[in-house]
N, C-alpha and C positions, 0 to 999 in steps of 0.2 A: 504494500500500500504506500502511495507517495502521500507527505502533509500536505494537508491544508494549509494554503497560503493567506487566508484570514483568518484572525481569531475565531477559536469555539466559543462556542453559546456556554457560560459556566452553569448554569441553573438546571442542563439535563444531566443526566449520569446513566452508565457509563460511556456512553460516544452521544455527541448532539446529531440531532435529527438530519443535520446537512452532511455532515460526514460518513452518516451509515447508509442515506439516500447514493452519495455519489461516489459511495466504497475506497472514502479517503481516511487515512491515519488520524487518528482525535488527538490532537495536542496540545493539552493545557499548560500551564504553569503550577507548580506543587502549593499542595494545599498549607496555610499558613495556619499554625495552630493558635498561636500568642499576636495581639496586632500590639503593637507596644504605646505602651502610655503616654509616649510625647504624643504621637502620633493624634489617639485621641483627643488630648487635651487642646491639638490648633483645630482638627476637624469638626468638632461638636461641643455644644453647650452643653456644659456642666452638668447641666439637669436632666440629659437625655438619657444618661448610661447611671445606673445607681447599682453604686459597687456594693457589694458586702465587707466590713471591715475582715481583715485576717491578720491571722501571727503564721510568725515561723516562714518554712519551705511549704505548707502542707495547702496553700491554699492559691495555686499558680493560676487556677480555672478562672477567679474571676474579672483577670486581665482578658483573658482570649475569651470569654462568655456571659453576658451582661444577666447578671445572679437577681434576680426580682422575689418580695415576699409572694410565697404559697399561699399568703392568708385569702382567703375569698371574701373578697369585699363587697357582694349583693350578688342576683340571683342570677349573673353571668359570669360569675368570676370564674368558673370550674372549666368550661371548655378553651379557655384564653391558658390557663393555666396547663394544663394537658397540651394541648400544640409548645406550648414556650418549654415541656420541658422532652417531647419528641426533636423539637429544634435542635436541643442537647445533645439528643442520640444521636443525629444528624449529622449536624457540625463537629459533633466535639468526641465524644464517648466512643462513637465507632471505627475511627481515627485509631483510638487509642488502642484498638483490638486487633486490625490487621500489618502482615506484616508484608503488605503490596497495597498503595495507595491505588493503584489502576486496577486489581483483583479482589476488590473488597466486597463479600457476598454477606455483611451485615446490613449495606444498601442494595446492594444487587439482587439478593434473594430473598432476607427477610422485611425488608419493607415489602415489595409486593404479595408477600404472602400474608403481612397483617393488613392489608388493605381488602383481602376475602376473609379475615378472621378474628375477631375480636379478645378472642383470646390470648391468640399473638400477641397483639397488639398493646394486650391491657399489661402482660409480661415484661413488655420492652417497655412501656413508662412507668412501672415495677423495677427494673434494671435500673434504667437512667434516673429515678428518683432519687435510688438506694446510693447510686456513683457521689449523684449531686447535694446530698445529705452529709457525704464525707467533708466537703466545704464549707456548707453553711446549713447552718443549725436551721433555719427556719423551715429547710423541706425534710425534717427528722418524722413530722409528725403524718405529713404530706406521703412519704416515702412509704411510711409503715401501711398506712391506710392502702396505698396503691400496692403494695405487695398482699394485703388480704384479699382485696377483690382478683387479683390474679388470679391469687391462687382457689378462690370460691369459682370462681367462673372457669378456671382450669375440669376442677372436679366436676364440676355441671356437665361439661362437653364430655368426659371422660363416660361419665353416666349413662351416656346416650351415645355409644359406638356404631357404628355407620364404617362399609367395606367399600368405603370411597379414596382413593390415594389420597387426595387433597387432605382428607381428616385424619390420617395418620402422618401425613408431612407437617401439617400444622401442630397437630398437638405435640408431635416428638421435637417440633421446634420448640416451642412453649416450654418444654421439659427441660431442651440444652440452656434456652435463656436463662431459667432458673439458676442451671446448674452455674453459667457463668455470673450471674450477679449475684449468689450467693457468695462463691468465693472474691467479688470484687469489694467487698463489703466485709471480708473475713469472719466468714461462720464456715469451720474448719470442720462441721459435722453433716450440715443441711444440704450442703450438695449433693454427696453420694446418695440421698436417697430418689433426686430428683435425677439424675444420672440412670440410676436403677428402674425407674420411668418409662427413661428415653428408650432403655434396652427390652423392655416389656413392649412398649410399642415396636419397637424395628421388627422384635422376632415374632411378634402375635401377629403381626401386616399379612391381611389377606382382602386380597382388590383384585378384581376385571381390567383388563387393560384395553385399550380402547380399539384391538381387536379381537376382542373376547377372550383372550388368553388367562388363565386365572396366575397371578401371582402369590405367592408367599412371601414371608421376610423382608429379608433386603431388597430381593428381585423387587419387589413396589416400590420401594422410593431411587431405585436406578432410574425409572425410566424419565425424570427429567435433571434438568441440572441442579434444582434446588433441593432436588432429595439425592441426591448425589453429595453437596455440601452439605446436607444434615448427616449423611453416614461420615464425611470424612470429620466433620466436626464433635460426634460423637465417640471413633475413634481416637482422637485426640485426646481429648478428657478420659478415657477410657484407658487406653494401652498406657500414658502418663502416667495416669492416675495408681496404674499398680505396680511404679516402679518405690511411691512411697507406701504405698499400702500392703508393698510386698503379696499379693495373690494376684492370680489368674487374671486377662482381662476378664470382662463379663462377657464380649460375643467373643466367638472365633476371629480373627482379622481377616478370613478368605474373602468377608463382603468387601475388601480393599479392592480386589482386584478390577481391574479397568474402568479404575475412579482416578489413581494417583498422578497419571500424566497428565498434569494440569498446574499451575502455579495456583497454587493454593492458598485460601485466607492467611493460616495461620503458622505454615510450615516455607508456602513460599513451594520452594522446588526440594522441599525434603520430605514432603510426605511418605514416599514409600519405607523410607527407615521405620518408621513406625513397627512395620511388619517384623526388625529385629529384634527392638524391645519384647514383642508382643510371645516369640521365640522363647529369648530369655525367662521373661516373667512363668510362661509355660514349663520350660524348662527346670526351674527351681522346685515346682512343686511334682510335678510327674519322676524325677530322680531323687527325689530327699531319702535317705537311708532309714529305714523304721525297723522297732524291734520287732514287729512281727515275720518279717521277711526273712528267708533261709539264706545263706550265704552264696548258692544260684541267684537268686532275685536280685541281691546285694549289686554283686558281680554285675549282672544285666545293667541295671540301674549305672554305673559307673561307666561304665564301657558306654552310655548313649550319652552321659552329660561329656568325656573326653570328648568328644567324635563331636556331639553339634556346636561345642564350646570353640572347637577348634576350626570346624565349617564358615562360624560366624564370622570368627574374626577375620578369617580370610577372606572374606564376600567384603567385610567394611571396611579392608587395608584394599581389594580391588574396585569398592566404588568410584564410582567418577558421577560427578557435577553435570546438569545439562550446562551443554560448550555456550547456551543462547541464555543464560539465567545471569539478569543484572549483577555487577558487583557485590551490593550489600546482600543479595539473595544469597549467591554462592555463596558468600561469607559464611551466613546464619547454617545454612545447607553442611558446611565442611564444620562449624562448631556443634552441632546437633548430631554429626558421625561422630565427633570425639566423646561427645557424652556420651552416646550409645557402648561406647569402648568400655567408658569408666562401668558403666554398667555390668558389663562382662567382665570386667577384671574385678569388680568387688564380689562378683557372683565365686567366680571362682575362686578367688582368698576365703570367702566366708565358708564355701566350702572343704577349702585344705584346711581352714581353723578346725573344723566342724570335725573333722571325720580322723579316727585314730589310729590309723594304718601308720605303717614305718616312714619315714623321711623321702626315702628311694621312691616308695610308689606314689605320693602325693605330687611330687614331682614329673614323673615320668612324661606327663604332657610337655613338647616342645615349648622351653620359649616361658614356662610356668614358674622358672627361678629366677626371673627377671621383671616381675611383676610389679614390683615396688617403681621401677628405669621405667615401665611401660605406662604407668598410671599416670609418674609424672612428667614425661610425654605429651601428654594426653589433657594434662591440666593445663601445661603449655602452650600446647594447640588451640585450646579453646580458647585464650584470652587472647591469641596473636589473632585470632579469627573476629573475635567479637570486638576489637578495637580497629575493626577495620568497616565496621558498620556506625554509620554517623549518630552522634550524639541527640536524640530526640526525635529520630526519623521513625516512622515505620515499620519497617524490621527488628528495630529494637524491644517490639511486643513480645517476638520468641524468645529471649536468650535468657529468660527466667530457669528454664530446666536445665540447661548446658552450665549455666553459671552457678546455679546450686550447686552440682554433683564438682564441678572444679573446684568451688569453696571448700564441700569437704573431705578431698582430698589432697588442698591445697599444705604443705607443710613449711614454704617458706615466706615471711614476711609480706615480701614484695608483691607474691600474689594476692594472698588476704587484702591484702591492701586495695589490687587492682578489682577484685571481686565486690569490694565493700563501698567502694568510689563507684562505679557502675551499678550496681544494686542501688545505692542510694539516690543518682540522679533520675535512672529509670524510674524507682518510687515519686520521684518530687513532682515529675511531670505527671504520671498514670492516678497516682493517688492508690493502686489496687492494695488491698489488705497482703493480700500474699504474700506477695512481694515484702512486706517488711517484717511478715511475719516467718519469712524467709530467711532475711537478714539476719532476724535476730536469735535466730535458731545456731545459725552460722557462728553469731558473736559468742554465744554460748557454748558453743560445742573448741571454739578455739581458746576460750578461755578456759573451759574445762582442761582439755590437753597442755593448755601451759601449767598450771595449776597442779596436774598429776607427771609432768613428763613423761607422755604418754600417750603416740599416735594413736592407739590401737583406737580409745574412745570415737566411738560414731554417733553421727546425726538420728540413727534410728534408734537410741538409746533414748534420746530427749522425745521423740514421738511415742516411745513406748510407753514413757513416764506421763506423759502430759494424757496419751491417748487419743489426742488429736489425726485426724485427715488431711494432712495437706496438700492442694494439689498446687502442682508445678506449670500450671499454665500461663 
C-alpha cells in the first residue's frame, strides 16, 4: 500500500474511510498520552479544564485527562457522566493496555461488540471507573456502584443462555474485562474467579455457524476476529497466570493454533511463546514424583521431564523474531523468550532441589550444571531487550512478566536497580495495582536475601505466605 499524501481523518479508527475506500496506507501521527501544562494554560481558560488536586507520582492522569466530579447534579447528570468516563476508556485506559498502538482490539473489537451488548459495555465503565478511582477519590463511590451493576447485569444475561456466537463472544468478553480490571485495581483474588468464567464459557460454546455447521468450544469464537482476540486474550491471563499460581492452564492451548500469526494486542508478535509456558506449566504437574508410584513410574516420569525440558529449550534458543515486527515489538518478543527460559530453568532447579537421587544423575541433562551462567544470561537479556523499548510507549504494557521473573533472579545490584527504575516508571504512568504490587514483592524478596545471605529465598515463598494470586499481566 503506498501513503496517503493528505492527512487522515483522526476521529475514525482503525484506517479512515478514505484510505480503506482507495486501498491506501493510514498514517497518522502517535497518539499523545500527556498534553503538557504550558500548553494548556496559553490554549484555554482556566475554567474550562478542572483539575483534581494530587500528590506524589500517583496521579499523572489528570494532566493528559480532564478528571470532573461523578457527583450527579439533577436528573441528567448520569448519562453525561457514563460517556465522560467511556471517553477515558477511549483516550486514555486503552492506550494503557496495548502493546501496538495500530493493533489495539480494546477499540477495534471490544467497542463494537458493546455497542450490540450492554453488558459489555456496562463492564468497560466498570473497568474504566475502577482505573479512574485510583486518581481521584470522587469516582471511589461512582466506580463501586458501576462495578455492581456489571456484575448484576453480567448474571442476568448468564441466566438466560442463548446458542448464538455473538452471546458467548460477548459474555466471555465481559468475563476477561472483569478479569482485567480487577487486577488493575489490585484485588489479587477476584480475578481468577472471573477468568474461570471466561473458561466455562469458551468450553461450554455450542453455536450454528452460518452455514449450518454446529460448533463446539473454541471452534465458535474462531470464526471471527473478535472471538479470535477473546481466545488469545484469555490465553494470556490464563497460560500467565499459572506460571504464578504454579498449576495447569485451565484450557489446553491447542485452541492457539491458527490464531497466533497476527500482531497481537498484548504480546505484539510473541504470542505463540505462550504455547511454551503452557508446556512447562503442564509439564511440572504431569512428572512430579509421588509416593504412591513404583520406581517404573518414577523412572517414566523422569525420562519425559529430561526429554521435553531439553526439547524446549532448544525450540527457544532456535526461535527467530518475525524479520517484519517493528523494533520495540521484536524487543518485547526477544524479552518475553528470555522469560520463558527463566521459567524452564527454575522449573528444572526446583526440580534437582526437589528430588534425592545422587549428584551424577540430577545432573546428567546436558548443559544442567551450568544453570546458575544460564539464568543469569537470561536476566541479562531481558533488561538489554526491555531498554531498548521506549520509555512510556506502548509496548511497554508487556514487560511486567519478563521483568518480574528477571527481578527475581536478578543477584547483582545493578540489575535490581535497572528492574526497580523501570517497574516504577511503568507504574507512575499505568497507575495498574500489579505492577506495584509487583515491585514490592520484588523489594521484599531482595531484602529478605540480603538479610539471610541467601539466594536460594524465592518470590513464591512470599505468595505462599500472603496466599495471594498475582497475575503478571
Amino acid at each position: 500500500l503506498r501513503p496517503r499524501r493528505k492527512k487522515c481523518i483522526e476521529n475514525t479508527f482503525p484506517v479512515c474511510g478514505t484510505c480503506a475506500r482507495l486501498n491506501l496506507k493510514c498514517v497518522r501521527p502517535s497518539t499523545r498520552d500527556v498534553v503538557p501544562l504550558s500548553w494548556v494554560d496559553q490554549k484555554q481558560p482556566a475554567n474550562q479544564i478542572q483539575q483534581t488536586p494530587t500528590t506524589g507520582n500517583r496521579h499523572e492522569l489528570s494532566s493528559s485527562f480532564p478528571l470532573y466530579s461523578p457527583t450527579p447534579t439533577g436528573d441528567h447528570a448520569e448519562p453525561p457522566q457514563r460517556r465522560q468516563v467511556m471517553r477515558y476508556y477511549i483516550t486514555v485506559l486503552c492506550h494503557y493496555l496495548t502493546a501496538s498502538e495500530q493493533f489495539n482490539s480494546f477499540l477495534s473489537a471490544f467497542l463494537p461488540m458493546a455497542m450490540e451488548s450492554t453488558v459489555l459495555y456496562d463492564a468497560l465503565v466498570a473497568f474504566a471507573s475502577g482505573h479512574l478511582s485510583l486518581s481521584n477519590e470522587s469516582y471511589r463511590v461512582s466506580a463501586l456502584e458501576a462495578h455492581s451493576t456489571a456484575i448484576s447485569n453480567l448474571a442476568t444475561a448468564l441466566s438466560e443462555p442463548q446458542q448464538h456466537i455473538t452471546w458467548y463472544e460477548t459474555n466471555a468478553a465481559t468475563c476477561l474485562a472483569f478479569v482485567i480490571g480487577e487486577v488493575c485495581v489490585g484485588d489479587n483474588h477476584g480475578w481468577s474467579a472471573h477468568l474461570n468464567g471466561a473458561k466455562l464459557l469458551i468450553e461450554s460454546a455450542v453455536a450454528n455457524s452460518s452455514a449450518g455447521v454446529l460448533l463446539r468450544g473454541p471452534d465458535v469464537f474462531k470464526k471471527s476476529s473478535e472471538g479470535q482476540w477473546i481466545l488469545r486474550n484469555f490465553a494470556y491471563h490464563d497460560i500467565i497466570g499459572s506460571v504464578t499460581l504454579r498449576r495447569r492452564p485451565l484450557l489446553d492451548c491447542s485452541y492457539l493454533d491458527g490464531i497466533t500469526d497476527v500482531i497481537d494486542t498484548y504480546l505484539g508478535v510473541a504470542t505463540d511463546l505462550l504455547r511454551h509456558v503452557a508446556t512447562l506449566s503442564n509439564l511440572d504437574e504431569e512428572t512430579k514424583p509421588r509416593p504412591e508410584l513404583t520406581a517404573k513410574e518414577i523412572a517414566t516420569r523422569k525420562g519425559l521431564f529430561h526429554a521435553t525440558c531439553t526439547e524446549v529449550e532448544q525450540e527457544l534458543q532456535h526461535w527467530q523474531c518475525r524479520h517484519d515486527a517493528a523494533p520495540e515489538l521484536a524487543a518485547l518478543a526477544h524479552a518475553f523468550r528470555s522469560a520463558v527460559l527463566i521459567v524452564l530453568y527454575r522449573l528444572i532447579r526446583d526440580r534437582i532441589t526437589s528430588e534425592d537421587d545422587d549428584k551424577e544423575e540430577k545432573l546428567a541433562a546436558p548443559g544442567w550444571d551450568i544453570l546458575p551462567t544460564k539464568m543469569r544470561t537470561q536476566v541479562s537479556n531481558i533488561l538489554r531487550h526491555v531498554s531498548d523499548i521506549p520509555m512510556g510507549s506502548h509496548t511497554e504494557s508487556a514487560i511486567l512478566f519478563p521483568l518480574f521473573l528477571a527481578g527475581g533472579e536478578a543477584t547483582e545490584d545493578e540489575y535490581m536497580d535497572a528492574v526497580r527504575v523501570r517497574l516504577r516508571m511503568t507504574l507512575q504512568k499505568r497507575q495498574f495495582q500489579n505492577i506495584a504490587r509487583s515491585l514490592s514483592i520484588l523489594e521484599d524478596l531482595w531484602q529478605r536475601r540480603r538479610a539471610a545471605n541467601e539466594s536460594r529465598v524465592d518470590w513464591t515463598y512470599i505468595l505462599d505466605e500472603t496466599g495471594e494470586h498475582l497475575l503478571l499481566t
